[in-house]
C-alpha positions as CSV (number, residue, x, y, z in Angstrom):
1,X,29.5,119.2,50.2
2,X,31.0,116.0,48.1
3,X,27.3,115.0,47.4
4,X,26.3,118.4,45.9
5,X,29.7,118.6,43.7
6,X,29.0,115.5,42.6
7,X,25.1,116.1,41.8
8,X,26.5,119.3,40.1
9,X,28.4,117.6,38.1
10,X,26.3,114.8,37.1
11,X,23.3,117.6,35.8
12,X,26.0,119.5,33.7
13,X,27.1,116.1,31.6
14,X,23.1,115.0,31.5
15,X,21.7,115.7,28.2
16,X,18.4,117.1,29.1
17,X,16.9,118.0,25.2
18,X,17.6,114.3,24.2
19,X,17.2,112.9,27.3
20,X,20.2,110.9,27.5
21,X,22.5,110.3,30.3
22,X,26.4,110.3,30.4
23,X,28.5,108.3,33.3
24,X,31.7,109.5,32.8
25,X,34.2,107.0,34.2
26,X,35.7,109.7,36.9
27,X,32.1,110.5,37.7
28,X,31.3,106.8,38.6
29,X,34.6,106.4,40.9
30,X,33.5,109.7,42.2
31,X,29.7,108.1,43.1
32,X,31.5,105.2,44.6
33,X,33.9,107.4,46.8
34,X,30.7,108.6,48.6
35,X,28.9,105.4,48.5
36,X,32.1,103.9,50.4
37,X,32.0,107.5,53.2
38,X,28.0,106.7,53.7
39,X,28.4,102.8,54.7
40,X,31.3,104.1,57.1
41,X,29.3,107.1,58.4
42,X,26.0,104.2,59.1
43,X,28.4,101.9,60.2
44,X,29.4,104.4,63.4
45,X,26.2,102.9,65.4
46,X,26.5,99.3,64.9
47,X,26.4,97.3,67.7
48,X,29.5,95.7,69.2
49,X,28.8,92.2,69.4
50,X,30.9,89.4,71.1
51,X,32.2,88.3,67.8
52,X,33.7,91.9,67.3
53,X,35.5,92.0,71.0
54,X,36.9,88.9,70.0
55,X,38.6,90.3,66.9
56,X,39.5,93.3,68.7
57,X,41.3,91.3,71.7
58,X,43.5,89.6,69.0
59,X,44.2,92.8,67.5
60,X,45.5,94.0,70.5
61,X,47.5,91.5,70.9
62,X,49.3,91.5,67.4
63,X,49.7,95.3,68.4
64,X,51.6,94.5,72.0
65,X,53.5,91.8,70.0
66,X,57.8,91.4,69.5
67,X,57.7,91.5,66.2
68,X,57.8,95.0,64.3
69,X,55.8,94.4,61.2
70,X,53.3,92.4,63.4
71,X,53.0,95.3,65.7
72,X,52.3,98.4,62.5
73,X,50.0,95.8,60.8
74,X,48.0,95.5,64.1
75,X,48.0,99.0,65.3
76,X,46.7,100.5,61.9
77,X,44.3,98.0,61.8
78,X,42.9,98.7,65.7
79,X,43.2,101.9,64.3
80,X,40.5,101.7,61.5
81,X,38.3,99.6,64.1
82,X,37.8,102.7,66.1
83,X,37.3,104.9,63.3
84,X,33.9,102.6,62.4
85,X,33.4,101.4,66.3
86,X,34.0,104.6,68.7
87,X,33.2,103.1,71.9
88,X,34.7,99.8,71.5
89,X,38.2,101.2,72.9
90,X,36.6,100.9,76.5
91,X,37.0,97.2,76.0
92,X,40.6,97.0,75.5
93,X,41.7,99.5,76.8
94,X,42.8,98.1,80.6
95,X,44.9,95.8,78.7
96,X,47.2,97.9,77.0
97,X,47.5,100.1,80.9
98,X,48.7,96.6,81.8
99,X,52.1,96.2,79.6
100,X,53.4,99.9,81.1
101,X,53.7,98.0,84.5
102,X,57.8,97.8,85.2
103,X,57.3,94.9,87.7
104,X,56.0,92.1,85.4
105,X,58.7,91.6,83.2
106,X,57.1,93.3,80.1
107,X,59.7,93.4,77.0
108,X,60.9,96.6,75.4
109,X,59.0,95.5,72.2
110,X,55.7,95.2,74.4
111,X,56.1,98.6,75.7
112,X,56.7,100.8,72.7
113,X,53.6,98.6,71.5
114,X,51.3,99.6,74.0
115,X,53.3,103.5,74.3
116,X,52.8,103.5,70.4
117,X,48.7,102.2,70.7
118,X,47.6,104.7,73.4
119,X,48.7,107.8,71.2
120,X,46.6,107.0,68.8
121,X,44.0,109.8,68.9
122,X,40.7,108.4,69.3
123,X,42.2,106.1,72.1
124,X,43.8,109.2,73.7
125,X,41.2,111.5,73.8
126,X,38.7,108.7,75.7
127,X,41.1,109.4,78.4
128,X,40.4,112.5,79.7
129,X,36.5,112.5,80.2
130,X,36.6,109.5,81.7
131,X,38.7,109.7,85.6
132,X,38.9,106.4,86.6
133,X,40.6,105.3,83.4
134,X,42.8,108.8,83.5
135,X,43.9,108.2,87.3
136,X,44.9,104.8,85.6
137,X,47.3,105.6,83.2
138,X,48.8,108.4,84.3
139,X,50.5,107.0,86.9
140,X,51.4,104.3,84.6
141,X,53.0,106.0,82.4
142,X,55.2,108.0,84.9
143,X,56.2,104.4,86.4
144,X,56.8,103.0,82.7
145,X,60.8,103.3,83.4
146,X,61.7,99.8,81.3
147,X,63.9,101.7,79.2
148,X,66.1,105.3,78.5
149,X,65.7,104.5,74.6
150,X,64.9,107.6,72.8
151,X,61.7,106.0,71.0
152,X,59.9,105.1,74.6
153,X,61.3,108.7,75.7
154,X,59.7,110.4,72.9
155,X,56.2,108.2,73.0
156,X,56.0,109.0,76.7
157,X,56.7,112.6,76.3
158,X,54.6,112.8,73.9
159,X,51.4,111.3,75.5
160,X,52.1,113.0,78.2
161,X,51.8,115.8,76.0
162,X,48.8,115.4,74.5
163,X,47.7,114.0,77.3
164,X,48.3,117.4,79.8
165,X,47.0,119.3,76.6
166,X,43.4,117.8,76.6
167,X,43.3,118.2,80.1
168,X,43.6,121.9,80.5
169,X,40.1,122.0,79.2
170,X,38.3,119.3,81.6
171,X,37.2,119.8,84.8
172,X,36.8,117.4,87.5
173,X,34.1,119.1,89.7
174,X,31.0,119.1,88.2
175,X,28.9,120.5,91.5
176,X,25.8,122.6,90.2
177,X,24.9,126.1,91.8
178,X,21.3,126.2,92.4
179,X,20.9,129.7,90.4
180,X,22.4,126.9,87.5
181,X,19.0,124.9,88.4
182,X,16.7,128.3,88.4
183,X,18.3,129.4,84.6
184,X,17.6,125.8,83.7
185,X,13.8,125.6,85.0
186,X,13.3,129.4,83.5
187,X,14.6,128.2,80.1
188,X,13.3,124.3,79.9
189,X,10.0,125.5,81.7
190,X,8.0,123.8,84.6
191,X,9.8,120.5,85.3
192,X,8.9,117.7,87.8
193,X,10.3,117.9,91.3
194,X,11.6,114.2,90.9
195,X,13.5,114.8,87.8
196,X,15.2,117.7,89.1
197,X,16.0,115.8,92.2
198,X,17.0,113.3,90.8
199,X,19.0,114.8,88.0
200,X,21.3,116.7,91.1
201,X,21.6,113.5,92.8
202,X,23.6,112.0,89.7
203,X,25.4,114.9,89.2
204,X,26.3,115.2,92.8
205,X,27.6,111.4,92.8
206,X,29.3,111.8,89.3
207,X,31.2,114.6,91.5
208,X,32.3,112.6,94.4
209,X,33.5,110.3,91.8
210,X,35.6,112.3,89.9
211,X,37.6,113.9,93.3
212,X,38.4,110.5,94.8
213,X,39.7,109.5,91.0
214,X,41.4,112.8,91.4
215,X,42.5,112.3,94.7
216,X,43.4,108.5,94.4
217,X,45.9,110.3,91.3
218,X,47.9,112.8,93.0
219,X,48.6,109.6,95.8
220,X,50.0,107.6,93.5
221,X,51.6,110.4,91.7
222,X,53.1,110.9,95.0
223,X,54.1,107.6,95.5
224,X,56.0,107.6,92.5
225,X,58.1,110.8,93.7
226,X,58.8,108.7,97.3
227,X,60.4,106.1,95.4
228,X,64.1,105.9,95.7
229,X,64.0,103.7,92.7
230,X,62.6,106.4,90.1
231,X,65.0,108.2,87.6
232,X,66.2,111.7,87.4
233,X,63.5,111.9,83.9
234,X,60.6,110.6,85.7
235,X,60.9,112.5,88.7
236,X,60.9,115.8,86.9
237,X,57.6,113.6,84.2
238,X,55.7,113.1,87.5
239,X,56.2,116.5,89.2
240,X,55.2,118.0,86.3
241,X,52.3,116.0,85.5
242,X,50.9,117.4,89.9
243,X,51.7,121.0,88.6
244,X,48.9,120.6,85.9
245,X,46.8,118.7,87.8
246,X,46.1,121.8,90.9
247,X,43.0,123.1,90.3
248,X,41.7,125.7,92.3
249,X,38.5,123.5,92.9
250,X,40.2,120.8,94.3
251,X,41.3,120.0,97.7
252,X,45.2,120.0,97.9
253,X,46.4,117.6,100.5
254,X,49.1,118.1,103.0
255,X,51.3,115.7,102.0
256,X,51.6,117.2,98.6
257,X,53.0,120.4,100.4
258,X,55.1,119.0,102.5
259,X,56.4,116.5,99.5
260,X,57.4,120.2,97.7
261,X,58.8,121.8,99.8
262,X,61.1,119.0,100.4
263,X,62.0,119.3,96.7
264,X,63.0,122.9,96.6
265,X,66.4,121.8,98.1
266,X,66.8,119.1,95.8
267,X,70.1,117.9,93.6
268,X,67.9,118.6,89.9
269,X,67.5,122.3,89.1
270,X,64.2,121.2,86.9
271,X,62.3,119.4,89.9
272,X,63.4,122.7,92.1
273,X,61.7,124.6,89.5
274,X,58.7,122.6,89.0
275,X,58.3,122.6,93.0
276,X,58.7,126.3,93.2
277,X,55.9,126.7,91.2
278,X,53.7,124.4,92.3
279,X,54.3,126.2,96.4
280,X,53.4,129.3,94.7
281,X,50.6,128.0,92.8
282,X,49.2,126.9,95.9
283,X,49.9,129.9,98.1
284,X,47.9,132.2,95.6
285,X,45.1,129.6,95.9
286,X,44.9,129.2,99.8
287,X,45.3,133.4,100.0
288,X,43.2,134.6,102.3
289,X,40.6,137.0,100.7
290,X,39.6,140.1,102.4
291,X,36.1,142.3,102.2
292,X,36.4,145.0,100.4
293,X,34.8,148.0,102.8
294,X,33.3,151.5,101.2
295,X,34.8,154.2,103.3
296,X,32.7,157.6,102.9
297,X,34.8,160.3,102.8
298,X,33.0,162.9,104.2
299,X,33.1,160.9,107.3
C-alpha cells in the first residue's frame, strides 16, 4: 500500500511533456521510509549465526541486570532483535525461566527484569505452541513468590493473563481421525503409503509429547498447591491457572480431584470458588452419556 502511494505520488509531480523529473524533499524521505521497511522485511530470514547468540546472551544479560536504565536499554534492544530475528528467542529463552526460581537467591531487580522481558509479545506468544517450554514457565511463574510489590504483582498477573488468553485457542492433542486422512487423500490426490505412514507416525509422537508436557504441568502445578510455604495470592494464581488448563481431551488425574475437593472447605473464599468449578467442570466431563433409543409409538 506505501509503495503504490508513493509511486502515485512520484507520477503526479513527474513532468511527462518535458520530460523532467521532480524529487520533492518529503517524497525522498518518503522513498527512504520504504527502503528502511524492505531491508527489515529481507532481514526476517537471515541466518542466526554464533556471533548473533553471542550478542543476544549479553543482551539478556543487561536486561536481567540491577540497574534500571541498564535493564529498559537492554530490553528494548532484545526487543528490536526479535522483531528482525523471530526464532532466535528459543535461544535465550531457558535463561530468563531461570531468574523466576525463588530458591537461588535471585534479587528483586533480576525478577522484574526477567517478569518485564517474557511479556514482551513476540517472546510470549512462542510460549504457547511450544509444551515443553509452556510446562516450564508456568509453574515458574506461579512459584516466582520473591516479592508482594505491586510491580512483580501486576507483571505476573499480567502474563498470566496473556498467557491463559493465547491458550484458550491451542490444543494439546493433535490425534488425527482417519476419515481426517481419507478428506486429505480425496483432496491432495493419490499419495504414497510411506508418506502417509509416516506423516501419522509424527503426528502420533508429536501427541504423546504434548500430554506428558501437559501432564508433567498439572504435577507441578499441584505441587505448588501442596506447599505449605505458598501465599494466599499464589494459591488462588495456581488454581486458577488448573481451571484453564482442563480440557475435555485430556486425561484428568486422581490426585487433582482429590486435591479439589480438599479445597472446597478451605479458609480463602476465591480458592473455594475456583475449586468449585473446577469439581463441576470435571463432573460434566466424566458424565456418563446415554443412547438415545427411538420408541415407535404405535407399539
Amino acid at each position: 500500500k506505501e509503495h503504490t502511494k508513493y509511486k502515485s505520488v512520484k507520477q503526479m509531480l513527474d513532468d511527462k511533456l518535458a520530460g523532467k523529473k521532480k524529487q520533492l524533499r518529503m517524497v525522498v524521505i518518503h522513498r527512504v521510509y520504504l527502503q528502511q521497511q524492505y531491508r527489515q522485511h529481507a532481514q526476517l530470514y537471515s541466518p542466526y549465526t554464533e556471533e548473533h547468540d553471542r550478542y543476544t546472551q549479553c543482551l539478556v544479560q543487561m536486561a536481567l541486570s540491577n540497574y534500571t536504565v541498564v535493564r529498559k536499554t537492554a530490553q528494548y534492544c532484545l526487543k528490536k532483535c526479535l522483531s528482525v530475528m523471530l526464532y532466535s528467542r528459543a535461544f535465550f529463552l531457558r535463561d530468563i525461566i531461570k531468574y523466576l526460581d525463588p530458591d537461588k537467591g535471585i534479587s528483586h531487580e533480576q525478577l522484574k527484569g526477567a517478569l518485564f522481558s517474557l511479556c514482551m509479545p513476540r517472546l510470549t506468544s512462542f510460549l504457547v505452541p511450544q509444551p515443553h517450554l509452556f510446562c516450564d514457565v508456568i509453574p515458574a511463574i506461579c512459584k516466582a513468590q520473591h516479592s508482594e510489590k505491586d510491580s512483580i504483582i501486576n507483571a505476573i498477573e499480567h502474563l498470566i493473563d496473556y498467557l491463559m488468553e493465547e491458550y484458550r485457542t491451542i490444543c494439546f492433542s493433535t490425534r488425527l481421525p482417519e476419515s481426517a486422512v481419507t478428506l486429505a487423500s480425496q483432496l491432495a490426490g493419490p499419495l504414497p503409503e510411506d508418506k502417509v505412514q509416516q506423516g501419522l507416525e509424527i503426528a502420533r509422537h508429536k501427541d504423546e509429547t504434548n500430554r506428558k508436557c501437559f501432564n508433567l504441568c498439572i504435577e507441578r502445578l499441584l505441587e505448588i498447591l501442596k506447599n505449605n510455604k505458598t501465599t494466599w495470592r499464589f494459591l488462588d494464581l495456581t488454581a486458577d491457572v488448573i481451571r484453564l488448563m482442563i480440557q475435555r481431551d485430556m486425561n484428568i488425574s486422581e490426585d487433582l480431584v482429590k486435591t479439589f475437593l480438599q479445597f472446597l472447605t478451605h479458609d480463602s473464599i476465591g480458592l473455594r470458588i475456583i475449586s468449585f468449578r473446577v469439581i463441576s467442570y470435571v463432573i460434566y466431563l466424566r458424565r456418563r452419556v446415554y443412547k438415545e433409543t427411538v420408541l415407535d409409538p404405535s407399539t
